[in-house]
C-alpha positions in Angstrom: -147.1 79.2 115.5 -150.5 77.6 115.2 -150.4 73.9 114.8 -153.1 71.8 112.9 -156.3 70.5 115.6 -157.8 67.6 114.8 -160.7 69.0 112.7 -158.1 70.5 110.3 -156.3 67.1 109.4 -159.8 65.3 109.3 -161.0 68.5 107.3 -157.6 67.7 105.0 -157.5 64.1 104.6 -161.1 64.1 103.4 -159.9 66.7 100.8 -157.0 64.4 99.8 -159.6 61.5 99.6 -161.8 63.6 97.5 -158.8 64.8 95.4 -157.8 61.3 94.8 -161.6 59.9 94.0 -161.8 62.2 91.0 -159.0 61.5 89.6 -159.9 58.1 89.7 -163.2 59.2 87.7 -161.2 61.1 85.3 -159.2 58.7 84.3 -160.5 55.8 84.4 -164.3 56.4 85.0 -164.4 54.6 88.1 -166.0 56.2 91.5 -164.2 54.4 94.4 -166.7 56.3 96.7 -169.7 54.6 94.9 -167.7 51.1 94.4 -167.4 50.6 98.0 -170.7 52.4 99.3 -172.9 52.3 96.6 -174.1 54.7 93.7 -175.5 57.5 95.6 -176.7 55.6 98.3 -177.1 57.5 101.8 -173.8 56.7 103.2 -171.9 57.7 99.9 -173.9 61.1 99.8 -173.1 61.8 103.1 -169.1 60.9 102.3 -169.3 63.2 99.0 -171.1 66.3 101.6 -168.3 65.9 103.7 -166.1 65.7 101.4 -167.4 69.4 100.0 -167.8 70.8 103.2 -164.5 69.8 104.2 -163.2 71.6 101.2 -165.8 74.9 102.3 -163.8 74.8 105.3 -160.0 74.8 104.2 -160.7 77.7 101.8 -162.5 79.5 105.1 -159.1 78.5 107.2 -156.4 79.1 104.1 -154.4 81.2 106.0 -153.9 79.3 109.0 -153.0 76.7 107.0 -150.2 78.6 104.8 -148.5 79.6 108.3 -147.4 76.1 108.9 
């Protein structure tokens, strides 16, 4: 059985985070990412690359993933 490593849970929880942030946009227009970092500043690009790349690299690990 292969067991999560650390890069998979930070990989997920930024997923969840990113999951979470547009629903927040969706349904109430508000971008918690950009509230607390500011509108596209550096740091908030670099949270929403992250973000995307975390995503790039569940879909590359999927079936790892679906074993658990």
């Amino acid at each position: 059985m292969n067991k999560l490593n650390v890069l998979d849970w930070v990989a997920l929880i930024l997923v969840i985070i990113g999951g979470l942030n547009w629903a927040l946009v969706g349904l109430f227009s508000f971008d918690l990412v950009a509230a607390i970092f500011g509108a596209m500043s550096i740091l908030s690009r670099i949270i929403y690359v992250l973000v995307g790349l975390s995503a790039v690299y569940l879909l590359a690990t999927l079936g790892k993933l679906a074993k658990e």
